[in-house]
Each structure stands twice: as structure tokens, then as C-alpha cells.
C-alpha positions in Angstrom: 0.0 0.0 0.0 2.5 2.6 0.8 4.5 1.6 -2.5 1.5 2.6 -4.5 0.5 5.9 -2.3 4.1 6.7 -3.3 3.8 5.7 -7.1 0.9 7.6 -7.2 2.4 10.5 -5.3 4.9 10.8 -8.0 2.9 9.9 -10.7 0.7 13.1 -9.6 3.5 15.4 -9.4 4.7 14.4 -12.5 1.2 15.3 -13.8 0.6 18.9 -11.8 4.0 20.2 -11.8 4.1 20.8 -16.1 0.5 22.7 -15.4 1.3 24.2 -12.5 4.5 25.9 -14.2 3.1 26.2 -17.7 0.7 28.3 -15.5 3.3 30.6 -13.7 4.0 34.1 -15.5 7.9 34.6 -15.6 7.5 37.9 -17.0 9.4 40.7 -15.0 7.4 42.4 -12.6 7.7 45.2 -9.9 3.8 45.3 -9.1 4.3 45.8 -4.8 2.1 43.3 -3.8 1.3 43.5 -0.1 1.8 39.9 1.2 5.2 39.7 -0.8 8.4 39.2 0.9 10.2 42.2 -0.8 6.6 44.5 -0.8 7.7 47.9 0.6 5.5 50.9 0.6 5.4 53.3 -2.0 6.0 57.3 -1.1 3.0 58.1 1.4 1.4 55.0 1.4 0.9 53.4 4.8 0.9 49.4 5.6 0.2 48.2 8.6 0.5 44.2 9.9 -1.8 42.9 13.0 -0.5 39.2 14.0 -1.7 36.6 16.4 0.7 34.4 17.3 0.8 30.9 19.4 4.4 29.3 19.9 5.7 26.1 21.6 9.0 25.2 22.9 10.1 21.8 24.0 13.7 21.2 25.6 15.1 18.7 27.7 18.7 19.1 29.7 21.3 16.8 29.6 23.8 16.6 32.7 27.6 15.4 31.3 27.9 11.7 31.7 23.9 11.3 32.7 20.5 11.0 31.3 17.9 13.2 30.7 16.5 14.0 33.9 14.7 17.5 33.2 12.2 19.1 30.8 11.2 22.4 30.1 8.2 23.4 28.2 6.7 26.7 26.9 3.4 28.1 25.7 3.6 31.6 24.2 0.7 33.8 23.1 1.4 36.9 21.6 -0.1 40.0 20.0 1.7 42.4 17.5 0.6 45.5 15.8 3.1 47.0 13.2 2.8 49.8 10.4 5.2 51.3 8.0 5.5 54.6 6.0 6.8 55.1 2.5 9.3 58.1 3.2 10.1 57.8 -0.6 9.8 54.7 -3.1 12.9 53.7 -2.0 12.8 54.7 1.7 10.5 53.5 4.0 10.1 53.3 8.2 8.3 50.7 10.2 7.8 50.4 13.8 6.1 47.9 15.7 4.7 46.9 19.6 3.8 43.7 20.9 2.3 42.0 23.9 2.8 38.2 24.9 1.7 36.1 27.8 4.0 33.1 28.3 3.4 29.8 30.5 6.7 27.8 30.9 6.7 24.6 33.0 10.1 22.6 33.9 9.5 18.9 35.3 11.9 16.6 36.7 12.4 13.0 36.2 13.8 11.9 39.4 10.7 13.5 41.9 7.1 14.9 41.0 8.2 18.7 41.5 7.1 20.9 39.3 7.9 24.4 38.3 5.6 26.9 36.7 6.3 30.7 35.6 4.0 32.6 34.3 4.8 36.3 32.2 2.8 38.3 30.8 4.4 41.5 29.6 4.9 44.0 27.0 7.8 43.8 24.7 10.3 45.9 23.4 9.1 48.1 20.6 11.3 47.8 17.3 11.9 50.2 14.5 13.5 49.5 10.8 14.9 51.4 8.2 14.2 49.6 4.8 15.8 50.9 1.8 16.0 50.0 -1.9 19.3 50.7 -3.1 18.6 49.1 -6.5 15.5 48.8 -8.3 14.5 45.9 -11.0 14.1 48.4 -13.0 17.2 49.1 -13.6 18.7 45.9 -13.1 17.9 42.0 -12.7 17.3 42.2 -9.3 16.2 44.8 -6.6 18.3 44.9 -3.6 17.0 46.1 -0.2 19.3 47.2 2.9 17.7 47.3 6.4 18.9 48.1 9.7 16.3 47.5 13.2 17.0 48.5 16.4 14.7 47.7 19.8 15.7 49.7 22.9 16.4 47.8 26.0 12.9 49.7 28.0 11.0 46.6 29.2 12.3 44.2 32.1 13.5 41.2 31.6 14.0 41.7 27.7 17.2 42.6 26.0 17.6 45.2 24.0 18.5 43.7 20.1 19.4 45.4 16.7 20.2 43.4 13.3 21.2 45.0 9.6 20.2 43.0 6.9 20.3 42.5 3.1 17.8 41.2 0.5 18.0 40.4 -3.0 15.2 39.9 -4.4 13.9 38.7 -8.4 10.2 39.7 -8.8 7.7 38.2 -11.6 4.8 38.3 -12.2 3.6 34.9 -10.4 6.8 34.4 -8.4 9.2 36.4 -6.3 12.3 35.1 -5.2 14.6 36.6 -2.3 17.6 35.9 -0.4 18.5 37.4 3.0 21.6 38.0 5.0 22.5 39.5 8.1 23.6 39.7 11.4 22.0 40.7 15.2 23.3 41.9 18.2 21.5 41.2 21.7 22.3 43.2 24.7 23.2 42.4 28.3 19.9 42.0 30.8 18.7 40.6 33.7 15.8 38.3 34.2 13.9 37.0 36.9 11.9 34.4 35.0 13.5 31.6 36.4 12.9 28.1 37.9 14.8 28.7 41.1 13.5 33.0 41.2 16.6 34.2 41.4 17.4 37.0 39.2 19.7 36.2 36.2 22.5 38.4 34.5 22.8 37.5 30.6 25.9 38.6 28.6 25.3 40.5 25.5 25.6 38.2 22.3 26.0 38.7 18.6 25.3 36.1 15.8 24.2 36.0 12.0 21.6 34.8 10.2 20.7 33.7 6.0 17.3 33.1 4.8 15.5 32.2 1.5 11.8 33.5 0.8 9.7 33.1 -1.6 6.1 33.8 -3.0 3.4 32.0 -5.5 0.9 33.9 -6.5 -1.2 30.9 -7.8 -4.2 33.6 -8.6 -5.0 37.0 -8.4 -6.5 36.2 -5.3 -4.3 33.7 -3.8 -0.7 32.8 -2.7 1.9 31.3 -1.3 4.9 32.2 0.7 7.6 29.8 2.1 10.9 29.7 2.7 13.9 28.8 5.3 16.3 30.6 7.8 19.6 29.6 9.2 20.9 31.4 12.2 23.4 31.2 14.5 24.7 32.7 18.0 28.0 32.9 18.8 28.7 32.2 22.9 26.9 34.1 25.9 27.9 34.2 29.6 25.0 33.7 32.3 25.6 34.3 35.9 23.0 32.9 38.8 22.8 34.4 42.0 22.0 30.7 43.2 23.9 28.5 41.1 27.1 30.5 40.3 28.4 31.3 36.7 28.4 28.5 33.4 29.5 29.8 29.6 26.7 28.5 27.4 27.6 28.1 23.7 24.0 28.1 21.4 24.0 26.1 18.3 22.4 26.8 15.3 18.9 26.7 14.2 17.1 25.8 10.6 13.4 27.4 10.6 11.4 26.5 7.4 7.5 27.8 7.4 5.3 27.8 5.2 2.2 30.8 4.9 -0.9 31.0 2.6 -2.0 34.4 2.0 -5.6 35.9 0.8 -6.3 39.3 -0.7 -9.9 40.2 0.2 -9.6 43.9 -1.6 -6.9 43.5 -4.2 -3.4 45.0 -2.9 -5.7 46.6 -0.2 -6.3 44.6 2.6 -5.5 40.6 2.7 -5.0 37.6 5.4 -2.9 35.2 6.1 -2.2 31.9 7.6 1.5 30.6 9.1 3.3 27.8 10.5 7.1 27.7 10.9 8.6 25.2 12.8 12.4 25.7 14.4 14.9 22.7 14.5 17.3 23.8 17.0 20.7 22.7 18.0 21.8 21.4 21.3 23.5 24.7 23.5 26.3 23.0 25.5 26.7 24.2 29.2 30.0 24.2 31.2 30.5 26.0 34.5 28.3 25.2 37.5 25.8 23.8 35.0 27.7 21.1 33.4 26.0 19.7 30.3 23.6 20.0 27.2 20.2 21.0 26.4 18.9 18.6 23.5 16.0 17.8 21.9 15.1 21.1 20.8 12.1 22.3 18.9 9.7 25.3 18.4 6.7 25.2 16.8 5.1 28.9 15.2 1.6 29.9 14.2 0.2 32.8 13.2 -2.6 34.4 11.2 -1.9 38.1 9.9 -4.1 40.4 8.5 -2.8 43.5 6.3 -3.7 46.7 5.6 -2.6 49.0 2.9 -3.5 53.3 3.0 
């Protein structure tokens, strides 16, 4: 049976994908379509994003030379509101706020205790600076340099900025765009931890590379999808209870996948998201001797987008 779900599989692809790209319109094209990964807005326009996200986060540590004996587990919620101005064609501003309420439990496999935090705060605010410094007009691609900053004002958060570069090939049914960059994380100090005591984190820096992409099947429907790579390079922590470990972050590959909706054509559309985050062990040394494995984050979202 699975043999000929899998013939069949490929039998069907073979049959869809000639129509599906006999369908696709490869003609150049630098329409700004609002759910596009390279959309920008145009001089005075204004775009704003609304989100609704739910995230989980599953971990488990690893002491050296032992088994798992501890899990950690998160539920996120969170609420974003962003908007963005078109300063010129080429220039545009964004800013954006969010709220998120966060239930994080840690259980032990050795006795029945279990810890629960609860957080419910706002977040940072963060503000980018988007601009085209080549248009596909005037060459084969469009390139796009950005540079985001979010002061350090709420507790418990670090403050983080990133500069980033896109390159981007727009058609008429498909846009294509590669992304590179890097981020910077600032020192902080938390108290959302197991044992209560507060936390300092060491600033960090690390970079990141990404492929996007979008389908726009019809004139009504799309899809995005696409990958990230990033990576951190090492962070100090230092516990008032348990003394001071280095932690050194691996990497992590994030594919998602979105399906997007225009309800008034290039004025107003939805959208539907799922990502889901393959992350690397982070290996401990210090007081806190070993490795947190079996890491995973799951993302969902539904946007809705608004163009003035």
C-alpha cells in the first residue's frame, strides 16, 4: 500500500507540476504586492501588519555523563501591531509593539516537583529602516538594505538590533529573495526563572541567512515559504544561586510555510503561518555542566494587512 501511495504521489507530481509551471507568469514584474516578501511601501502610502501568534517550545537538559533527567516546556501567546510609511519609493520606516503572555513549565524526572512561571508582559518596541538601493528596474534584481534596532525599555527583555540585506527577483507569479545579516543582543537581567533568582545575561552577537519566496497561484491567492539559518556565537550567564556557566547556542534551521488571501486586491489581505524551528543542542560548562537537547519550536500565526 505505501508503495503505491508513493507511485501515485509521484505519478501526480509528475502530472501537476508541467501545469502548475506552464501556469506561472515569468515575466518581469515590480507590481508591490502587499503579502510579498520584498513588498515595501510606495511614497506616502501606509501598511500596517496585525498578528496573532501561538508558539511552543520543547527542551530537555542533559547533565555530562547522565540521562535526561529535566524538561522544560513553553506556551507563548502573543499579540503584535506593526505599520510602515513610505518616506520615498525607496525609503521606508516601520515600527512595531507587541504583547505576549508566556506559561513555561520545567518537570523533573527523578521527583514529582514541578515548576511553573507565568509572564505576561509587554515587549520591546522595534523600528527598521528599509531601503532600496537598487531597483529591477534598472537591473535584474532589486536589492533592499535594512537596519532594526529595539531599545532595551522593558524588564526582563534585551535590548536587540540586526542590519540586513535582501535580493530579491520579482515576476509576475513568483518572487524570489535571499537574506543576510547579522544581530546583536544586549546584556539584561531576568527573573523568569525556575529557582526565582534574578539572572544576569551577557550580550551576544550572531548571524543569520534566509531564502523567501512567493506564489501567487491567482490573483486572489498565494503562497509564501521559505527557510532561515541562524546562529549565536557564545553568551555568559551568571546565577545568583547557582554561580556562573558559559553556554555556547548552536544553530537553528526554521522552514514555514504561509498561505495568504487578498480580500480587496493590494488593499487589505490575510494570512495563515506555521514555521517550525529545528534547533541545536546549546552545550553548558561551569556550575551547569552539560547540554540542552531535543530542541524544537513550533510557530503559528494568522496576519491580516492593511494598505492606505
Amino acid at each position: 500500500m505505501t508503495k503505491f501511495s508513493s507511485a501515485g504521489l509521484m505519478v501526480g507530481v509528475a502530472i501537476v507540476w508541467p501545469l502548475s509551471a506552464s501556469a506561472i507568469d515569468f515575466t518581469p514584474d515590480t507590481t508591490r504586492y502587499l503579502s510579498d516578501p520584498s513588498f515595501l511601501p510606495l511614497q506616502g502610502q501606509i501598511s500596517t501588519i496585525t498578528t496573532y501568534s501561538h508558539a511552543t517550545r520543547d527542551i530537555d537538559w542533559q547533565p555530562v555523563g547522565g540521562i535526561v533527567n529535566e524538561h522544560f516546556s513553553a506556551n507563548t501567546n502573543n499579540y503584535a501591531q506593526g505599520g510602515s510609511y513610505g518616506i520615498t519609493d525607496q525609503l521606508s520606516v516601520s515600527g512595531s509593539g507587541s504583547y505576549s503572555a508566556e506559561t513555561a513549565h520545567t518537570t523533573f524526572a527523578f521527583f514529582p516537583a514541578e515548576y511553573t512561571i507565568v509572564a505576561k508582559q509587554f515587549n520591546n518596541p522595534a523600528f527598521d529602516l528599509t531601503y532600496r538601493a537598487v531597483q529591477q528596474t534598472e537591473s535584474s534584481v532589486s536589492v533592499d538594505l535594512q537596519a532594526s534596532f529595539a531599545p532595551p525599555i522593558v524588564a526582563n527583555v534585551p535590548g536587540a538590533g540586526s542590519v540586513a540585506m535582501f535580493v530579491n527577483r520579482e515576476l509576475r507569479s513568483l518572487t524570489i529573495q535571499g537574506e543576510i545579516g547579522a544581530n546583536y543582543a544586549g546584556s539584561y537581567k531576568t527573573g523568569y526563572t525556575a529557582s526565582g533568582a534574578p539572572t544576569s545575561i551577557t550580550s551576544q552577537s550572531g548571524y543569520f541567512f534566509a531564502a523567501h519566496s512567493q506564489l501567487r497561484v491567482t490573483p486572489q491567492w498565494a503562497i509564501n515559504g521559505g527557510v532561515t539559518y541562524s546562529k549565536y556565537l557564545h553568551e555568559t550567564v551568571s546565577s545568583v544561586a547557582f554561580g556562573s556557566y558559559v553556554d555556547t547556542p548552536g544553530s537553528s534551521v526554521t522552514p514555514y510555510f504561509a498561505v495568504a488571501y487578498q480580500i480587496v486586491p493590494n488593499r487589505v489581505d490575510v494570512a495563515v503561518e506555521y514555521d517550525h524551528g529545528f534547533i541545536g543542542n546549546d552545550n553548558h560548562s561551569g556550575s551547569s555542566n552539560g547540554n540542552w537537547i531535543n530542541q524544537s519550536r513550533n510557530f503559528y500565526a494568522a496576519h491580516l494587512r492593511l494598505l492606505f
